[in-house]
FIFI-330052 format. One line per field, with one value per residue (C-alpha): z, y, x; residue number from 1; residue in three letters. Coordinates in Angstrom, 2 decimals. Example, Ala and Ser with C-alpha at 12.3 -4.5 7.8 and 13.67 -1.06 7.14 Angstrom:
2
z	(7.80,7.14)
y	(-4.50,-1.06)
x	(12.30,13.67)
resi	(1,2)
resn	(Ala,Ser)
//
This chain:
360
z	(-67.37,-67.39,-71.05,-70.96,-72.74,-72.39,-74.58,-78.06,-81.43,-84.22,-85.42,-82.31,-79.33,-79.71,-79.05,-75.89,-76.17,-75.98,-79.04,-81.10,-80.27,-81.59,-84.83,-86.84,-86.13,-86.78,-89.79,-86.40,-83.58,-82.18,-82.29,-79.58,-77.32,-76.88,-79.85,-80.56,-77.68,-78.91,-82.96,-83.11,-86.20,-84.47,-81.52,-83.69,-85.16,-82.64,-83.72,-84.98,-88.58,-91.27,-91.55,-94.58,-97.60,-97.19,-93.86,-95.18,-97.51,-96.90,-93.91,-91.93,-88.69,-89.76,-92.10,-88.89,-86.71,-89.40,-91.08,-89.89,-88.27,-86.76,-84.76,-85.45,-81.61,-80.87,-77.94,-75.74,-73.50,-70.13,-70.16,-69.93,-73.54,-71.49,-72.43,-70.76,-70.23,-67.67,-70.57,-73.15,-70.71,-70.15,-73.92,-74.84,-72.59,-74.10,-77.76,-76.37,-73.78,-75.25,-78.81,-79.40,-81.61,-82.63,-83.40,-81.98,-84.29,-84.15,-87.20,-88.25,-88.04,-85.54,-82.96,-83.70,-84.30,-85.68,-81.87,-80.47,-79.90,-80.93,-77.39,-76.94,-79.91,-78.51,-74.87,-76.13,-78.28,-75.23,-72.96,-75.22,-76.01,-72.06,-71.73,-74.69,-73.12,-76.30,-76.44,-79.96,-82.41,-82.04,-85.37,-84.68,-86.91,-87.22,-88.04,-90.92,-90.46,-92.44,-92.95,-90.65,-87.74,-89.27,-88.85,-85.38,-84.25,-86.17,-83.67,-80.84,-81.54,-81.53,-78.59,-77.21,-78.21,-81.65,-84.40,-86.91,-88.35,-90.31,-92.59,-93.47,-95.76,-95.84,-99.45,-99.59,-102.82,-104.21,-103.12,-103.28,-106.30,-106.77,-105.65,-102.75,-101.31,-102.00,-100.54,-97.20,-96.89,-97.35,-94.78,-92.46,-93.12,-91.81,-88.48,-88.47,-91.09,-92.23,-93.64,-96.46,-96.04,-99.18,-98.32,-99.41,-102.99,-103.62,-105.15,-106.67,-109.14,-109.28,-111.37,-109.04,-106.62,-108.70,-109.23,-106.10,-105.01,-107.77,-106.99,-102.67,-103.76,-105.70,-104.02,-100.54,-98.64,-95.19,-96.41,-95.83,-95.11,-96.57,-95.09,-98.23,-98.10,-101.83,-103.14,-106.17,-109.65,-108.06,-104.84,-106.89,-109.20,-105.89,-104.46,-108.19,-108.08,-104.70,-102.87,-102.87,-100.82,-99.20,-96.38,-97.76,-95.55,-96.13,-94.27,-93.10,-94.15,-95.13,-98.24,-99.04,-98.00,-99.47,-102.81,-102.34,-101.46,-105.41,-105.88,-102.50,-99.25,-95.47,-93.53,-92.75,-90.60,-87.98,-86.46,-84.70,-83.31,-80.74,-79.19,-80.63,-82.13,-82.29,-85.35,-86.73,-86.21,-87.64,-90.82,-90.87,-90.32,-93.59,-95.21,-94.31,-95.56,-98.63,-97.30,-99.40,-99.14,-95.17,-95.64,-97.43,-94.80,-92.11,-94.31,-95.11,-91.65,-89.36,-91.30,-93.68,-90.97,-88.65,-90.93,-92.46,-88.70,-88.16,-90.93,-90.11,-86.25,-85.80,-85.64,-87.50,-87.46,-84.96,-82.12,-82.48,-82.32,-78.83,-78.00,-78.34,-76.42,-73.16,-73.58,-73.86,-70.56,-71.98,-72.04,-72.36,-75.46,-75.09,-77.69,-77.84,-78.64,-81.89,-82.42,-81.42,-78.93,-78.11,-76.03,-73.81,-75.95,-78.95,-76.41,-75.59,-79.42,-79.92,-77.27,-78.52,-82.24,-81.14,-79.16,-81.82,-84.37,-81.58,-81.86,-77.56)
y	(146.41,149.51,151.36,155.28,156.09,160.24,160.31,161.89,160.95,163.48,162.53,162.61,159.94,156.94,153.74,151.55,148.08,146.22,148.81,147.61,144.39,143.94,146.35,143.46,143.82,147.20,149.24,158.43,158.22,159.49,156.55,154.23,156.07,151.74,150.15,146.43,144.75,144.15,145.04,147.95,149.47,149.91,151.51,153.86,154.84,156.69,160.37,160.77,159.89,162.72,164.17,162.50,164.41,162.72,164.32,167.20,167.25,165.85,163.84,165.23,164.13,160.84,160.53,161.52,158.40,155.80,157.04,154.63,151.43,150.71,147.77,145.56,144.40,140.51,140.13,138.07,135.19,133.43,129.65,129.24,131.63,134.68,138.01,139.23,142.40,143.24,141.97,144.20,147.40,145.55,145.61,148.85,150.51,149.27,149.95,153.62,153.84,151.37,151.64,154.80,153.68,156.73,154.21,151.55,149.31,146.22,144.15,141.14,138.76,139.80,140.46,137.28,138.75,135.29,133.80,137.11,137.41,140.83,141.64,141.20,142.99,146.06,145.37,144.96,148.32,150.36,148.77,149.62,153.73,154.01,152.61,154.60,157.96,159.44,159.13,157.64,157.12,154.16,152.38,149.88,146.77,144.92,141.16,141.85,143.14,144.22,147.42,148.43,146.83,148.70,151.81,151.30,149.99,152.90,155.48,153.02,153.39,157.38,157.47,155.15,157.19,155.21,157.60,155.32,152.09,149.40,148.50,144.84,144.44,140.78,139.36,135.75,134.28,137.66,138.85,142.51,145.05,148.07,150.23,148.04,148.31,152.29,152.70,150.59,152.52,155.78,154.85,153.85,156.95,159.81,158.58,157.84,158.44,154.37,152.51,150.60,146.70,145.07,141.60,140.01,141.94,139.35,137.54,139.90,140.58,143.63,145.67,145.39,146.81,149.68,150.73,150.33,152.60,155.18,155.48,155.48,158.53,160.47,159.33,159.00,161.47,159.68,157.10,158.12,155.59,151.92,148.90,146.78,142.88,141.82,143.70,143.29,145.29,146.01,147.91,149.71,150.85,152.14,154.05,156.14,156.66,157.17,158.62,161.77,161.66,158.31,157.37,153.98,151.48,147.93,145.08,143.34,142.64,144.83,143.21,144.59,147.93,148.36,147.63,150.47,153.11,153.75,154.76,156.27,154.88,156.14,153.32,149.45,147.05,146.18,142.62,144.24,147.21,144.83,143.15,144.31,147.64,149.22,146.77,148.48,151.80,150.89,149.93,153.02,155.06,154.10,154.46,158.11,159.11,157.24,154.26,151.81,149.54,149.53,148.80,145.89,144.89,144.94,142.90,140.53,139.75,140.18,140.30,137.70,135.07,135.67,135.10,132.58,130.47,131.50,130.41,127.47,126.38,124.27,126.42,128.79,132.44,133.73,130.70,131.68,135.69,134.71,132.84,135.82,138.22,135.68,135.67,138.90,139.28,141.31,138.48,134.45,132.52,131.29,131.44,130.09,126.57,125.29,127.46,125.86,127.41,126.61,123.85,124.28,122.23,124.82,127.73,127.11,126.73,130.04,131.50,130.24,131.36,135.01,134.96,133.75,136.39,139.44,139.51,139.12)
x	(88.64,86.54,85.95,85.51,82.34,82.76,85.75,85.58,87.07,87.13,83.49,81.83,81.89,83.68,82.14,82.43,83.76,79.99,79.88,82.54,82.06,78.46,79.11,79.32,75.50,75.44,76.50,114.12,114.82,118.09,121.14,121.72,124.64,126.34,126.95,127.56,128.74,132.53,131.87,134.31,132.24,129.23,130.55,131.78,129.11,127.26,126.38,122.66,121.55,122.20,118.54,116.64,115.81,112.20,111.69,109.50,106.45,103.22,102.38,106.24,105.30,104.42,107.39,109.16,107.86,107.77,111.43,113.85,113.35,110.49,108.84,106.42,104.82,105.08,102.42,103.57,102.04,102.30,102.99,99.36,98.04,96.41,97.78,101.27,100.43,103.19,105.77,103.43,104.64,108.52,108.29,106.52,109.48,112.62,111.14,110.68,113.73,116.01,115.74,114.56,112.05,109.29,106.50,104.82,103.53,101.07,100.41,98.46,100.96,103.97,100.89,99.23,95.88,95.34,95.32,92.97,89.59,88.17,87.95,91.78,92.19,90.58,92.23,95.83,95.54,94.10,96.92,99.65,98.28,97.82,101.39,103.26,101.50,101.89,106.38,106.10,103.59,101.00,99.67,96.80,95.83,92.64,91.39,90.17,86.37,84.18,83.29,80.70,83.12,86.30,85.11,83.74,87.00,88.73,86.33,87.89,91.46,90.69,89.25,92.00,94.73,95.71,97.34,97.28,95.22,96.97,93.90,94.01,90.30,88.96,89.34,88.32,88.19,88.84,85.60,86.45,86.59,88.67,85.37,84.26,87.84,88.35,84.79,86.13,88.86,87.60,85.08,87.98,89.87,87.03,87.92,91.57,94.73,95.20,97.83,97.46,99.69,99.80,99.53,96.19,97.24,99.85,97.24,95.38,98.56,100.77,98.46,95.34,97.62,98.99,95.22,94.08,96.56,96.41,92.56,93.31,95.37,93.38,90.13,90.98,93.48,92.81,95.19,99.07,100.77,102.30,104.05,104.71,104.89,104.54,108.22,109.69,108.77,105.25,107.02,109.24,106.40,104.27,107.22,107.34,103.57,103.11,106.28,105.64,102.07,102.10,104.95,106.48,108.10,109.46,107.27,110.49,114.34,116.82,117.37,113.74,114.38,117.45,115.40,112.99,116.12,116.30,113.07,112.39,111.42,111.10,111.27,111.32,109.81,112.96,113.61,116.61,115.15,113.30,116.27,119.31,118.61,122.44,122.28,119.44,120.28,123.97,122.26,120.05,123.21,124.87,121.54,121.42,124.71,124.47,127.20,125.93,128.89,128.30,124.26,124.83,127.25,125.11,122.47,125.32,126.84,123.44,120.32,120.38,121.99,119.56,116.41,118.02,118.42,114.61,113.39,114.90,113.27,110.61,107.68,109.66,110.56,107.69,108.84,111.98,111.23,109.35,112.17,114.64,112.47,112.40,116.23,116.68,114.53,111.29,108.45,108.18,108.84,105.40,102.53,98.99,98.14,98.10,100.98,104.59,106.56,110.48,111.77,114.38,117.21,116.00,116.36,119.91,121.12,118.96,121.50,124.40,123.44,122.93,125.83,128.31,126.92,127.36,123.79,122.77)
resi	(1,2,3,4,5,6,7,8,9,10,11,12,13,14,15,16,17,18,19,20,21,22,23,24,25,26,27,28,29,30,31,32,33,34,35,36,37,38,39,40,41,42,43,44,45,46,47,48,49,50,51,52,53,54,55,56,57,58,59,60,61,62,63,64,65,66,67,68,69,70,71,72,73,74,75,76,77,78,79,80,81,82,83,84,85,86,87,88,89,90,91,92,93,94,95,96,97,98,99,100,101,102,103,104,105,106,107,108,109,110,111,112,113,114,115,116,117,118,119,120,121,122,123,124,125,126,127,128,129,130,131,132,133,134,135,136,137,138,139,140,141,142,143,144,145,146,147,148,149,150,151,152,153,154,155,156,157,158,159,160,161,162,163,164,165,166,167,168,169,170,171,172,173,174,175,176,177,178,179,180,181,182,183,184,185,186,187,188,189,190,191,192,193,194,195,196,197,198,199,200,201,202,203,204,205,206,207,208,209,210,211,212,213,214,215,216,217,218,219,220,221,222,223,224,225,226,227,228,229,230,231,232,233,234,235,236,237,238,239,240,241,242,243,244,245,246,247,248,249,250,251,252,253,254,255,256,257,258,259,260,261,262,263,264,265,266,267,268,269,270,271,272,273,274,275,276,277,278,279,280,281,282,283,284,285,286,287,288,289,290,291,292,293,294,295,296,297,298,299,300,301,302,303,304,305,306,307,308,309,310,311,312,313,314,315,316,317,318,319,320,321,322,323,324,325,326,327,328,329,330,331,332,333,334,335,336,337,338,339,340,341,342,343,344,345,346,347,348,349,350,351,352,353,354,355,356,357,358,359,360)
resn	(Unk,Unk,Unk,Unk,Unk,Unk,Unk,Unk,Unk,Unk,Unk,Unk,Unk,Unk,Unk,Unk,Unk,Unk,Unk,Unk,Unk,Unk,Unk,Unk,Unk,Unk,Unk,Unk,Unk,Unk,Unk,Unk,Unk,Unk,Unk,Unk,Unk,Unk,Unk,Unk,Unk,Unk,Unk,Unk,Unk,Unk,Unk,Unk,Unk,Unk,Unk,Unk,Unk,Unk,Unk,Unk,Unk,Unk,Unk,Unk,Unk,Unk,Unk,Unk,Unk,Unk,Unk,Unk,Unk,Unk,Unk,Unk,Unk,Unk,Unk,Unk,Unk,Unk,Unk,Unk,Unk,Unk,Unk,Unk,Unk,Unk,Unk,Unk,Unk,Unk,Unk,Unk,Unk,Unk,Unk,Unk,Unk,Unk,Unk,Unk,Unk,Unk,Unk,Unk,Unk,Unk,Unk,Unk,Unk,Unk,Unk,Unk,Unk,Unk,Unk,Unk,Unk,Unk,Unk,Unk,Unk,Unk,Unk,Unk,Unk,Unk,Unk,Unk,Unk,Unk,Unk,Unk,Unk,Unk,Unk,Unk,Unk,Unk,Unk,Unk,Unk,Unk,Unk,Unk,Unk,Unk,Unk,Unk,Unk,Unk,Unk,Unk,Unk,Unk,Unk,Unk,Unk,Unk,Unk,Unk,Unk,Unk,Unk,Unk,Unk,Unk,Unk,Unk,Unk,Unk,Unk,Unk,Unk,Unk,Unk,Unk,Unk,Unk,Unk,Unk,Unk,Unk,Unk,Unk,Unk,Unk,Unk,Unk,Unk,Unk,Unk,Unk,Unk,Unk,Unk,Unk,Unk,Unk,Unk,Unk,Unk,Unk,Unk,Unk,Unk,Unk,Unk,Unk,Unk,Unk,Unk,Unk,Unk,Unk,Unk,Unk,Unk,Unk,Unk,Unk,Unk,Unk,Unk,Unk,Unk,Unk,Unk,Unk,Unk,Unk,Unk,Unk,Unk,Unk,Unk,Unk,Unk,Unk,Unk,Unk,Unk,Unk,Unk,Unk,Unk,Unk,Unk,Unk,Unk,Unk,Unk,Unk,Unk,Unk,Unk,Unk,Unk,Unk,Unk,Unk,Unk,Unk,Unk,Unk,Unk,Unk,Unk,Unk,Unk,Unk,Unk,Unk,Unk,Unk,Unk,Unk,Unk,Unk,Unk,Unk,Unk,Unk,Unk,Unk,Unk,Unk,Unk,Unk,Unk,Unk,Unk,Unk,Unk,Unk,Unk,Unk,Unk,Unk,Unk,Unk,Unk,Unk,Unk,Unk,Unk,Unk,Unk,Unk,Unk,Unk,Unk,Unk,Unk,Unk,Unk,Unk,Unk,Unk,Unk,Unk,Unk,Unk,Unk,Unk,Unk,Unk,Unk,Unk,Unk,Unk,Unk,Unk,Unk,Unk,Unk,Unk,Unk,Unk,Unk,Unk,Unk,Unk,Unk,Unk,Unk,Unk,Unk,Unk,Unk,Unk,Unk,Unk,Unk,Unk,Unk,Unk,Unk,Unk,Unk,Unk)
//
């Protein structure tokens, strides 16, 4: 794989892979026309979302992308752990094509940075901005550098064609302060707008959160974005101090987003939106004209059974995520050793889950 070395970011030229590598050395989409194979309600509900009263103000064009659901990428792997990067494209198209998704997102977790090398890191993020070709918005994620090798992977993902960074700071044994962090951000952020995941604050406690993020807004414009994961009183408290500047989105469940629609949210994180995603947008729908009573429906009858089965296989929700997207025909249910992957006996009681909940 060859790495452009002409290309420039917005700070001057970016730096080659060898580059990156080594800096540790250094310093909403429109609805889906079909709805629910056979659920009556859903193919009815097939006109676009009423427009959110979120959609202007700072940041539109990201509130635009990351309003709605949105997808967080699984990578996917042959039987034998390299790097499917024919599924990647298989799967980068029906999140574009299929589901009408506006952003591309990869994460920590869902893209199993956890089984990448830094090199596949920066590989699977080029593949997937060359791929998307600029149809929807790309947000990158790290492993959780430090500093100096943030922000040369930040000038990386803007010379690759990344819009966004999903900043995830190392914090072993709480080895970070309130300055060190806003200082590794802000260094982060002169290259490329970042998104802040909440994560490793769990336990840090709500109120190391709240100040990190009060400071991050005063202190640090580059940051505009937030996919929360902690929820709960400290969530709610972050949408009233920071809704206004920030574009807020739920790391996952509809249960959680439907907790941040009081106090003013964009988006979520979708499980849906990458297999079934009339059932996503069907949620979104009642969302956007205030149907409350049909939002909590869809949580009721699809969301909460189908976390509540993945939660439940061996390996848990990730195998069985893997396992989904082979069924549904976009990649193998494969993931790198130690991790578990599906057997076949656990594939066919997948199927015949999702098929007696309408959900394949």
């Amino acid at each position: 794989m060859k790495w452009d070395k002409s290309s420039v970011s917005r700070s001057g030229p970016g730096p080659s892979r060898r580059e990156f590598l080594t800096a540790s050395a250094a310093a909403t989409g429109a609805a889906i026309a079909s709805g629910l194979a056979g659920d009556s309600q859903a193919n009815a509900a097939t006109k676009p979302p009423a427009k959110s009263n979120r959609s202007a103000g700072p940041h539109a064009e990201f509130r635009a992308a990351l309003g709605g659901p949105w997808p967080s990428f699984h990578t996917p792997f042959t039987r034998h752990g390299e790097i499917d990067f024919e599924a990647v494209r298989r799967m980068v198209d029906f999140l574009i094509e299929e589901a009408k998704a506006k952003a591309v997102v990869l994460t920590w977790g869902d893209s199993l940075c956890s089984l990448l090398t830094d090199d596949e890191v920066a590989e699977l993020t080029q593949a997937i901005c060359r791929h998307v070709k600029k149809r929807a918005l790309v947000v990158a994620a790290d492993r959780q550098w430090w500093t100096g090798k943030e922000v040369a992977f930040a000038r990386y993902c803007v010379e690759v064609g990344a819009d966004m960074l999903m900043v995830l700071p190392p914090d072993w044994a709480a080895s970070t302060t309130l300055d060190t962090l806003v200082a590794h951000y802000a260094a982060v952020a002169e290259h490329i707008p970042v998104m802040l995941v909440t994560n490793y604050l769990v336990k840090r406690g709500d109120q190391f959160g709240l100040d990190l993020a009060k400071r991050l807004v005063k202190e640090v414009p580059g940051v505009v974005a937030v996919k929360d994961d902690v929820c709960g009183e400290f969530i709610r408290r972050l949408c009233l101090e920071v809704g206004d500047r920030w574009v807020l989105s739920a790391g996952g469940q509809k249960q959680n987003h439907m907790n941040m629609v009081p106090y003013g949210v964009d988006g979520y994180l979708s499980t849906f939106i990458s297999f079934k995603p009339a059932i996503a947008w069907q949620y979104w729908r009642a969302i956007e004209e205030g149907d409350l009573d049909a939002a909590t429906a869809v949580i009721r009858d699809y969301d909460m059974p189908l976390f509540d089965y993945l939660l439940g296989v061996e390996g848990s929700f990730d195998a069985a995520v893997h396992g989904i997207l082979e069924l549904t025909g976009q990649a193998g249910r494969w993931r790198r050793a130690p991790y578990y992957s599906l057997s076949d006996p656990q594939m066919e009681q997948l199927k015949e889950f999702l098929t007696k909940r309408r959900m394949l």
